[in-house]
Phi, psi and omega in degrees: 000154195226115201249123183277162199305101156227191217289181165240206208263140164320065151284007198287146187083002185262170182261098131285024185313130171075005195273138177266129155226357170329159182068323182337156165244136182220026225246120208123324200283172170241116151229049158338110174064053181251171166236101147282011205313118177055066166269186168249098186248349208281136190080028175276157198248080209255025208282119188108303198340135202252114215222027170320127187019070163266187169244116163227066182248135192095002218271109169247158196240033165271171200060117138230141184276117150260347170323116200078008202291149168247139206225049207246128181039063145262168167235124180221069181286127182073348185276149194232107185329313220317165178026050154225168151334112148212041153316122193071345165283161213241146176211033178279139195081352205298171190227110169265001219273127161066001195255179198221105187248216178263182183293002186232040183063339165154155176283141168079025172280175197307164188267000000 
C-alpha cells in the first residue's frame, strides 16, 4: 500500500511568540512567515518543517530532529542549533547573526 506523505498543521503568518513546542512531533508543519520570537523547539520532531521567511530569533532548537527542515530568508538571530539534526535542511538566505550551532556545524551535517 503506498501511503502519501502528509502535511502537518498549517501555522503560517502566526505570532507565536514565546510558544512551548518542546517534545512536539511537528513533522510536516508550515509555518512560513510565522513570528517565533524566543520560542521552544527543543527536542521537537521538526522533520520537514517549513520555517521559510519567519522570525525565528532566539529560538532554541537543541536536540530538535531538523532534517530537511526549510529555514531559507528566516531570520534566526541569536538562536541556538546545538545538538540537533539538521542533515538537509535549507538556510540560503537565512539571517545567521550570532546563532549557535556545534562545532562541526550541526549533527548530521553535510558530508
Amino acid at each position: 500500500m503506498n501511503k502519501a506523505i502528509q502535511s502537518g498543521p498549517d501555522y503560517s503568518s502566526a505570532d507565536l511568540t514565546r510558544a512551548d513546542f518542546r517534545g512536539r512531533d511537528l513533522r510536516g508543519a508550515t509555518f512560513r512567515g510565522a513570528y517565533l520570537r524566543d520560542a521552544d523547539f527543543r527536542g521537537a520532531d521538526c522533520r520537514g518543517v517549513d520555517f521559510r521567511g519567519a522570525d525565528v530569533s532566539r529560538v532554541s532548537f537543541q536536540g530538535a530532529d531538523l532534517r530537511g527542515a526549510n529555514f531559507n530568508q528566516a531570520s534566526l538571530v541569536g538562536s541556538n542549533f546545538r545538538g540537533a539534526e539538521t542533515a538537509g535542511a535549507e538556510f540560503l538566505g537565512a539571517d545567521l547573526d550570532r546563532t549557535a550551532f556545534d562545532a562541526d556545524g550541526a549533527k548530521g551535517g553535510a558530508a
